[in-house]
N, C-alpha and C positions, 0 to 999 in steps of 0.2 A: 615489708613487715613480716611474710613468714614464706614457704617455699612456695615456688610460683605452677600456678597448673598448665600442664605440657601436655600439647598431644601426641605420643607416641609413632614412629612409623620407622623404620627399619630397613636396609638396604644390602646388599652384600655382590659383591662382582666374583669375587673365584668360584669358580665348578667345585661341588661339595659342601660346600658350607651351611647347604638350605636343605639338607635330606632332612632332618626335621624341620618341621614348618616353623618359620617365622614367629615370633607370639604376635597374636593381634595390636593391631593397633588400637590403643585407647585413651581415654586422658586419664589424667592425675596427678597427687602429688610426689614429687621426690623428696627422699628423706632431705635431712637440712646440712646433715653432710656428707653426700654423695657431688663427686664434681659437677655431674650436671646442673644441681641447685646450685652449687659454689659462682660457678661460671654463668650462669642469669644473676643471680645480683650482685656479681662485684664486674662485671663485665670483661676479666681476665680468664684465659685461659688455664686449666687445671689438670692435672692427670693423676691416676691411683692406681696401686694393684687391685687384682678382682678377688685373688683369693683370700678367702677372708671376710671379704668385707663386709661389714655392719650393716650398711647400706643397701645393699643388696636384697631387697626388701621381697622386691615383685618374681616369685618363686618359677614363673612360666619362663622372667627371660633368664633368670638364674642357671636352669636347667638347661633353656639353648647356646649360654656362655660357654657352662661346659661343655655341651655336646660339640661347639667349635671350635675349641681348646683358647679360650679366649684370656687372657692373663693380665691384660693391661685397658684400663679407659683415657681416652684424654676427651676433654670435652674443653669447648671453644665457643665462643658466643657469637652471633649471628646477630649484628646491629644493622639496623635498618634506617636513616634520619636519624641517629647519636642514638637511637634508643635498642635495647634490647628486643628484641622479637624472637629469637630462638636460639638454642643450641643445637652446635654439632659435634653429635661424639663418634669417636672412631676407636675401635679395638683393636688392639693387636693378636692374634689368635696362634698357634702353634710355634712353627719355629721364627718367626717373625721379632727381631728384638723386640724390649719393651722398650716402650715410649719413655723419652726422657725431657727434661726441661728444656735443653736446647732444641726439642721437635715442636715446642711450644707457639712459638715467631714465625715457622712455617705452618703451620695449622692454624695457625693465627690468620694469615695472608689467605691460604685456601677459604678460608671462613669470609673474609671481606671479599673475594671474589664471587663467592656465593652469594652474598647479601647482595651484593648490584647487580647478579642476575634476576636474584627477586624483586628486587625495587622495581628492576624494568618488567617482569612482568605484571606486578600489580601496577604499574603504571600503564601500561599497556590493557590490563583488564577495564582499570577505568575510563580510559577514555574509550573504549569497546562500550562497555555498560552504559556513558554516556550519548555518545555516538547512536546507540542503537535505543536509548529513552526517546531521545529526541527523535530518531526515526519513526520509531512508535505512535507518537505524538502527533510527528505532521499526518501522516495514512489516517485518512477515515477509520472513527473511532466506529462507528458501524456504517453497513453498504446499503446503500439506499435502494430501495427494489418499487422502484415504481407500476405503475399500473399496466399491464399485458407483459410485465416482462419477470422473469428467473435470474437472479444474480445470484453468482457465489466468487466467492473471493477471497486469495489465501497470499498472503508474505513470509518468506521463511527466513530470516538472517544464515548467514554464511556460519559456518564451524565456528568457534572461539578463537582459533588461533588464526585467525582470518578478519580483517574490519568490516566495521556496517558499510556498504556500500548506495545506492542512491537510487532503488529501483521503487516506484510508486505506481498505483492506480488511482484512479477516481469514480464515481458515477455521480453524473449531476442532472436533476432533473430540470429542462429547463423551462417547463411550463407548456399547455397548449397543447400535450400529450408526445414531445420531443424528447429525447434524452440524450445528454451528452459521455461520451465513453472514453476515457484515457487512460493508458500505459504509457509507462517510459522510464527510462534510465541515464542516471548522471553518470559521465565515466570519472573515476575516483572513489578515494575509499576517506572511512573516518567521519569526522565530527563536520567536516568540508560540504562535500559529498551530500551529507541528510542535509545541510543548512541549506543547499542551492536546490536540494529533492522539496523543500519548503518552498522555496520562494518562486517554483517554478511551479509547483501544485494552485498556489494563489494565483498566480497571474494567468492558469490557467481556465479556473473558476471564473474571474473578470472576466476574461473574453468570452467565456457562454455567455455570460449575462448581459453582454451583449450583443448574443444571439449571434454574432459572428460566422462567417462559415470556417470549416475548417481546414481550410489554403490558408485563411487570414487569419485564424489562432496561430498555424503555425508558422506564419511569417512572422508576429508580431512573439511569437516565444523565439525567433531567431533572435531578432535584435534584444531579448532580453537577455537573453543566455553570452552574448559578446558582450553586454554591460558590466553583467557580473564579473567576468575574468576572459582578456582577450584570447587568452590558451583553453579555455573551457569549451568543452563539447558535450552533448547529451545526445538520446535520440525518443521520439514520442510519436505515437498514433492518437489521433483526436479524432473522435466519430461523433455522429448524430445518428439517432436511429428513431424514426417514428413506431411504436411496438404496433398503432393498429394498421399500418400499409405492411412493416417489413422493410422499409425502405432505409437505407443506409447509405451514407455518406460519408469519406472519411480520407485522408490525410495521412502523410507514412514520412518523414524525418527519420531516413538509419535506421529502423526498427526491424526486427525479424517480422513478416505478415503474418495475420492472423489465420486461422485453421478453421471452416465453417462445418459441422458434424449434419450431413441433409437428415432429413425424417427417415429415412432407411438405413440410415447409418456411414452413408459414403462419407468419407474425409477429404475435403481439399482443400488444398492453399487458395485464400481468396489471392486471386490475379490484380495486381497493383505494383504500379514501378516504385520502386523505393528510394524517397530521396536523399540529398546529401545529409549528414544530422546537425541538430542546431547548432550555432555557435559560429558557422564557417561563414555566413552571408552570402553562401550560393544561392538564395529562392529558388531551387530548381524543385520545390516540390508542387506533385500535383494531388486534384483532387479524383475522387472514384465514387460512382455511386452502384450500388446494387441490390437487387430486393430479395430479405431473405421468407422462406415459406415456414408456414405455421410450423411448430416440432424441430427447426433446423437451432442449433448449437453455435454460436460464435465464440472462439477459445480466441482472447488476447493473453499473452503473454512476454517476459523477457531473457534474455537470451541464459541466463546465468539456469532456467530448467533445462534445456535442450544442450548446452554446448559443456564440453569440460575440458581437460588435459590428455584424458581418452579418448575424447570420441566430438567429429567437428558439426556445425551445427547443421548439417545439410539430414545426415546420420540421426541427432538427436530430432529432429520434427519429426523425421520416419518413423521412429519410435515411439513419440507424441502423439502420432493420428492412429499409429497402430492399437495404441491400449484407446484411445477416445470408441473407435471402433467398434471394440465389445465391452464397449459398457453400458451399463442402465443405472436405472434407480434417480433419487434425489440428487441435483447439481453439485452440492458442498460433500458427499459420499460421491461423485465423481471428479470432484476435484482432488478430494483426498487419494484417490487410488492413485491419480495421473502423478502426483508429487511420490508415492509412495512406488509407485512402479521404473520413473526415472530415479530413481533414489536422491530424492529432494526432501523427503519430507523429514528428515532431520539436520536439513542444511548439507552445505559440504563446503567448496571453497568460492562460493559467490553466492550472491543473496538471489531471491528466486518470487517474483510477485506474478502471480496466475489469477485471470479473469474469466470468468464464466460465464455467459450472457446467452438466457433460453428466452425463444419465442415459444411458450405454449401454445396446443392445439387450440386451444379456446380461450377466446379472451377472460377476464375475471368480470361476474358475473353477466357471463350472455355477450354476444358479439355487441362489437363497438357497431352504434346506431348514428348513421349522418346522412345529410341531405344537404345539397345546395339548391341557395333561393334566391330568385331573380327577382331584379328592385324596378321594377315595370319606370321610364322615363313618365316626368309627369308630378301632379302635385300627389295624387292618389298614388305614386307608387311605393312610398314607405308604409303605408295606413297596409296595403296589401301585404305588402315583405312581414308586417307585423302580425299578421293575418295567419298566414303562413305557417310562420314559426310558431303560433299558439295550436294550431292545429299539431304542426307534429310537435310539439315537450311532451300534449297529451296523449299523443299515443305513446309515448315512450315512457312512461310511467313518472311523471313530473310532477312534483305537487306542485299546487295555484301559486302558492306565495314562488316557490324559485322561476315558476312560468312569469311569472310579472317582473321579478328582477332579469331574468334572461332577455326578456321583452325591451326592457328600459334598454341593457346594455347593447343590443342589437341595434337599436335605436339611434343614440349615441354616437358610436362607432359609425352607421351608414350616413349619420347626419353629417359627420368630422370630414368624412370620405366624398360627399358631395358636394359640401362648400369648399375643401381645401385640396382632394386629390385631383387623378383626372380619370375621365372615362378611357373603358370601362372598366364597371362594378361588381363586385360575386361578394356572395355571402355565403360560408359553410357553417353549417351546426353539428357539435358531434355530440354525442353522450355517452360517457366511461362507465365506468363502473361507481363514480361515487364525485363524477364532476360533469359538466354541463359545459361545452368550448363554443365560442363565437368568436368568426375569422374573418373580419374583410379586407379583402383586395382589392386594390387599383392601382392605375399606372405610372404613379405619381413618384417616382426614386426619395422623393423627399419624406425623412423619418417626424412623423408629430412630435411635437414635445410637450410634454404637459408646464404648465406653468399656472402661479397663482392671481387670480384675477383683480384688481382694486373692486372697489366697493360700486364706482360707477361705471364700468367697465362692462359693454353688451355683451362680449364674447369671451372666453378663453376658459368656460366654466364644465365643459363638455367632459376632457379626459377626468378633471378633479373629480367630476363623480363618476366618471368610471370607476376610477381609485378609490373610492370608497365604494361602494358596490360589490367588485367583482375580489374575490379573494388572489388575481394574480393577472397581472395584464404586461403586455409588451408589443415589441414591433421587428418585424425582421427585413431586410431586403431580399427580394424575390427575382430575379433577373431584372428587367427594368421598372420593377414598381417597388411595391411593398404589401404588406400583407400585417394590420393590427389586430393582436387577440383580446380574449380576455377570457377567464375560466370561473365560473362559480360553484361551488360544491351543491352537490343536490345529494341527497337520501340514495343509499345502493340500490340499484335495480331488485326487480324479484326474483 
């Protein structure tokens, strides 16, 4: 309907041409008959002389025409999917003929060859944009920072000119004052890549949740990762970490190891053989356990911060532990320095996911409070165990009402364990910052299961009010028994 608005921008290849500056680029309209407007709506190429012409409206590039003796325009349309999307115009400048109709059909071609380089890379942008929503998407929308521990947690995508690739963390809390820790990376790029970084995020949250250890998350992420696609490989660290022992546990699939920062600041590679990565069906991985001390730093991360085209990844950890080294301050202010000091923190050509994981000096509010209580054999020995445990909630700053549900669910729990486990029995009680745990063991391999009981039915009514009771209960394998929890929130210590 009238001249179409164009963003201006400018290019010129010969030496000299640019001693005065460029005019800026901007938008606007072209007059209605200057070739450039001609050639956006009739979608034919056009050419004109410059002197003279009426058109010639915008005085700045007026001035730079002449300054480069420019005498001739052709302009040619840049169609994109049948539609117009832009023009390209070219001058002819000193002694250079001027452009004639038959340079029209060659400028023409030059123009359609340009257009399919831009198609592909706006096609290329969007699946990038895509690729990397959906990235965005599966990653924890925020990082869960449970009780005695410091998370920080950073993902950087790769450059633009580079696709989203398939690097992820997690942190999962898995009840009972546990937590579960993972890294890892899908090898492959694109829309691919984040879909399998999804479904191996999921499958990896199931198997905390069922308390799994982690040999067996990451056996059973083998066989899913060969499900999805027989040529697929990834690699992942799956950990456990209790924040009030320090104790950790953990699992190594291909990954680079993790970096431990001590309270004094020494850097070392946690010592762990690293095994084959998923996908290949070797189970050659194992497990590792070690205990980290109050103040010490555990840096997981993926290979894409540490390794480049420069520099191999052996070189990039030395550089990693060097800047951990001297640093201080808040976790998420030393995650940023680490990406910023490897030069990650504006991407580059691989994506880059970095985990943070601080054991503070002190737990949150006041050290974690526990004791184990012995259930004396005998008909008097739960009345005692219950005895017990009333005595210490109340020293540990318990009100009445959670002392008598704590009460019940210890109850419960040692009651399940005597009729259905087998000797012997322990009971531990902890108290967090703002939860209340009860944990019995015994040597029974067999996991409880809760189920709902009929109407005349003597038994199977135990776990159901656990489950109403306790705000989080489960059950794990312990070497050859098992170990059933159950956690209630209590009021924060003083």
């Amino acid at each position: 309907a009238g001249a179409p608005v164009l963003r201006r921008a400018v290019v010129s290849v010969r030496p000299g041409l640019t001693q005065l500056p460029i005019p800026r680029a901007r938008t606007g309209r072209w007059p209605r008959d200057s070739p450039v407007n001609l050639a956006a709506l009739t979608g034919r190429g056009h050419i004109a002389p410059l002197a003279g012409a009426s058109w010639l409206s915008s005085t700045d590039m007026a001035r730079w025409m002449g300054h480069v003796g420019a005498h001739t325009l052709a302009a040619v349309p840049l169609v994109l999917r049948g539609q117009v999307a832009g023009v390209v115009s070219l001058m002819a400048a000193g002694d250079r003929p001027p452009y004639t109709e038959a340079d029209v059909a060659f400028l023409e071609e030059l123009a359609a060859r340009a257009a399919v380089a831009v198609e592909h890379a706006e096609l290329y942008r969007r699946s990038r944009d895509t690729a990397l929503t959906l990235q965005r998407s599966l990653l924890p929308p925020t990082v869960v920072e449970p009780e005695g521990l410091e998370i920080a947690a950073r993902y950087v995508p790769g450059v633009e000119d580079t696709e989203v690739g398939g690097d992820w963390f997690d942190v999962i809390d898995l009840g009972a004052g546990r937590v579960g820790l993972v890294i890892g990376d899908v090898m492959g790029r694109g829309v691919r890549a984040a879909a399998i970084m999804g479904q191996l995020r999921t499958a990896v949250r199931t198997c905390a949740r069922l308390e799994l250890s982690p040999y067996e998350v990451l056996a059973l992420l083998d066989g899913v990762v060969s499900e999805i696609d027989e040529g697929q490989i990834a690699t992942c660290i799956y950990g456990v970490i209790e924040p009030h022992t320090g104790l950790l546990t953990l699992a190594n699939a291909g990954h680079p190891p993790p970096l431990v920062v001590a309270p004094d600041g020494l850097v070392s590679r946690l010592y762990m053989e690293v095994g084959t990565p998923l996908g290949l069906g070797r189970g050659d991985v194992k497990e590792y356990t070690v205990r980290l001390h109050r103040g010490a730093l555990l840096v997981l991360f993926t290979d894409g911060l540490v390794e480049s085209r420069e520099r191999d990844i052996d070189a990039g950890v030395s550089d990693l532990a060097a800047v951990l080294a001297r640093q201080d301050g808040s976790l998420g202010r030393r995650a940023d320095q680490a990406l910023e000091a490897l030069g990650r923190d504006a991407g580059h050509d691989d994506d880059v996911a970095l985990l943070l994981v601080g054991l503070p000096d002190t737990d949150a509010g006041g050290a974690t409070r526990y004791a184990d209580i012995t259930v004396p054999d005998g008909p008097a020995g739960l009345g005692a165990a219950r005895g017990r445990a009333c005595d210490l909630l109340r020293t540990w700053s318990v009100d009445a009402d959670t002392v008598d549900s704590v009460v019940l669910l210890m109850s419960e729990l040692v009651t399940n364990a005597l009729v259905h486990g087998r000797s012997p029995l322990s009971v531990r009680l902890r108290r967090t910052g703002s939860r209340v745990i009860v944990e019995v063991s015994d040597r029974d391999p067999r996991l409880p299961r809760r189920r709902h009981a009929d109407f005349d039915d003597e038994g199977g009514r135990g776990l159901e009010l656990v489950s109403l009771i306790a705000s989080r209960w489960g059950t794990r394998s312990v070497g050859d028994g098992k170990v059933v929890w159950a956690e209630i929130a209590a009021p924060p210590l003083p």
